[in-house]
N, C-alpha and C positions, 0 to 999 in steps of 0.2 A: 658361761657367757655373761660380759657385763649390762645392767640395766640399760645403758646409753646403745651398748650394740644391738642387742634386743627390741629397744622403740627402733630405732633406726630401719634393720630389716623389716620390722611391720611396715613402718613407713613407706618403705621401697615398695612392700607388696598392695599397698593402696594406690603406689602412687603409678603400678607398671600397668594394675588393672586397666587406670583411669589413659596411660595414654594409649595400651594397645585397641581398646575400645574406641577412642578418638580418630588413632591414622590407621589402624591395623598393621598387615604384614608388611611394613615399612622400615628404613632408619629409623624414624622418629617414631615411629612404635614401642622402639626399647630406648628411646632417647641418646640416639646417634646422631651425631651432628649431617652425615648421608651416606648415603652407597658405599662412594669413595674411597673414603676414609676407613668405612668399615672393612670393603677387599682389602686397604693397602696393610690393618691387623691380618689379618687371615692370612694373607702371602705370608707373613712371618711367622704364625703359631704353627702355620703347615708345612715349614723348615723341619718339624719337629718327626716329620715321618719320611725317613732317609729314602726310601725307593717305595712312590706310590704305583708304581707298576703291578706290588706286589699286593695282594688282598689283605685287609690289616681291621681291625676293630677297632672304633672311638666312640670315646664318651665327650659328647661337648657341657660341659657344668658351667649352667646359666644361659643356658641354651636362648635364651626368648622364644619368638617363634621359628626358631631353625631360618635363620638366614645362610649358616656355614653350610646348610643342605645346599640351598640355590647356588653359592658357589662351588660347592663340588659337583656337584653336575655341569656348572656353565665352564669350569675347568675340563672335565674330561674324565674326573677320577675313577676308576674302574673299583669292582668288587670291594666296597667299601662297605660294614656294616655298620651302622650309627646308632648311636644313642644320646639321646638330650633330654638333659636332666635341669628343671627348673623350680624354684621353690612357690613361684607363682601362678595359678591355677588360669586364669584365665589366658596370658602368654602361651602357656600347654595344649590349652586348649584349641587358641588360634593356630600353632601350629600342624597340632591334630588334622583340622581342618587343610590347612593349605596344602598338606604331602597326605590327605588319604587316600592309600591304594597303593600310595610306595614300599616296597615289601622291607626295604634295604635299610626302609627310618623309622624309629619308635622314638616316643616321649614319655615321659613320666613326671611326676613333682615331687616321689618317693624313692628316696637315696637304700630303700630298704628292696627295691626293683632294678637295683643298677647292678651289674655283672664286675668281671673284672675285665679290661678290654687291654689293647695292644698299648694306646694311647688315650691320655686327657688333654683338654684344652679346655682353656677360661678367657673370656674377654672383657674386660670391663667392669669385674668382678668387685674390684676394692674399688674404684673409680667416687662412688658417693658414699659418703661418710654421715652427710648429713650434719646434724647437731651428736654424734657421739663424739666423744671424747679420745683424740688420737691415741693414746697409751693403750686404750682396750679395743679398737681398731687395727690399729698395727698388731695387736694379740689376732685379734678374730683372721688378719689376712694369716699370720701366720698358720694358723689353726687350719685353716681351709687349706693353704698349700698341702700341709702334713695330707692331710684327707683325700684332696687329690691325687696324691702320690699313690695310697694306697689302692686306690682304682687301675691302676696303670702298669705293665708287666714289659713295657718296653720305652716309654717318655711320658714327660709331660712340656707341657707348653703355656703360657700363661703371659699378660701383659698388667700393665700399670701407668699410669701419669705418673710424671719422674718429676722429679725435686728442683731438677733443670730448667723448668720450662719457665718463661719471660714472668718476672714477679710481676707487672702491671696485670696480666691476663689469669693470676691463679685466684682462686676464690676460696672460699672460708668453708663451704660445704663438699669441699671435694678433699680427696687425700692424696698427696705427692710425697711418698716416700723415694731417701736415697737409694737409687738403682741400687749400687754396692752392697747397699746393706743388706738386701733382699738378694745380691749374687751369693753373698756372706753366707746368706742363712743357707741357702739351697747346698751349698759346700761342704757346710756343715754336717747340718741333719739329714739329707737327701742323697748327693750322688757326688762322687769325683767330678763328674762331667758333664758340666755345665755351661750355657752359654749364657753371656748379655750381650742384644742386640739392642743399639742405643742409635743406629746410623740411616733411620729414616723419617720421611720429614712429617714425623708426628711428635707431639708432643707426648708422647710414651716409652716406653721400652717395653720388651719383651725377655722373656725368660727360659731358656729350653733346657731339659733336663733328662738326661738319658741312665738308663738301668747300664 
């Protein structure tokens, strides 16, 4: 991992302390623009699980404080076991708190207590960049895909800001990779069967990937 990815994630982890502490289990807690926005992600990573009728295991990576929990319950989702995995302690922590006593959800900040599950999902994952330098960013996203993958024995699911979105509104600290190139990679190194969803009105795509 390069120096520049390296400050960066520290960064991120100073910087999720300081908002979850400020709004708590909120949007703006993980620094989501709101609610909304963040179900209308979710609808789409949760494409990635063909028939939730049936009971299925997930790992959400980068969990914050488990908001994909509140939507799966406000859905409906039956016999789902969870797990969210985050690299920042107090997010973990807050979550801890919000779902204790729910048998069906665990958290951790150590990828050395994460299992292998049905399914993974990420949201928002490569979104800040920060001051790293894109060439070892676009590595680190790639890296992490890889890693995800190997969590997962039936898909995974994953989103991005796309390279598309209105040049006045993109900013210097965020990362917009071509969708393509990231279908590209998945095709590649990952699986035949692949999707990119690019046809909602977010300024992201998503990425689904099946065993």
């Amino acid at each position: 991992m390069s120096d520049s990815v390296q400050e960066t994630l520290e960064g991120l982890r100073r910087y999720f302390n300081k908002t979850i502490s400020e709004y708590g289990a909120s949007a703006k807690g993980v620094d989501w623009k709101d609610e909304t926005s963040q179900h209308i992600r979710f609808d789409q990573l949760m494409k990635i699980v063909r028939d939730p009728s049936q009971p299925f295991s997930l790992l959400d990576f980068g969990c914050g404080w488990g908001a994909l929990v509140r939507y799966l319950q406000e859905r409906g989702y039956q016999d789902v076991t969870y797990i969210g995995y985050d690299m920042t302690e107090a997010v973990v922590a807050e979550a801890r708190k919000v779902y204790a006593g729910l048998d069906w959800a665990r958290f951790t900040t150590q990828l050395s207590d994460v299992p292998q599950v049905d399914y993974v999902v990420g949201s928002g994952l490569f979104n800040m960049k920060i001051n790293a330098d894109e060439a070892a960013w676009q590595q680190h996203m790639l890296t992490t895909i890889e890693q995800m993958w190997g969590f997962c024995t039936r898909g995974l699911a994953f989103n991005s800001l796309t390279a598309y979105s209105d040049a006045e509104y993109m900013r210097a600290d965020l990362y917009y990779p071509l969708p393509e190139d990231v279908f590209g990679f998945c095709k590649r190194k990952l699986s035949r069967n692949v999707a990119l969803l690019h046809d909602y009105e977010l300024y992201d795509f998503t990425i689904l990937v099946r065993r």
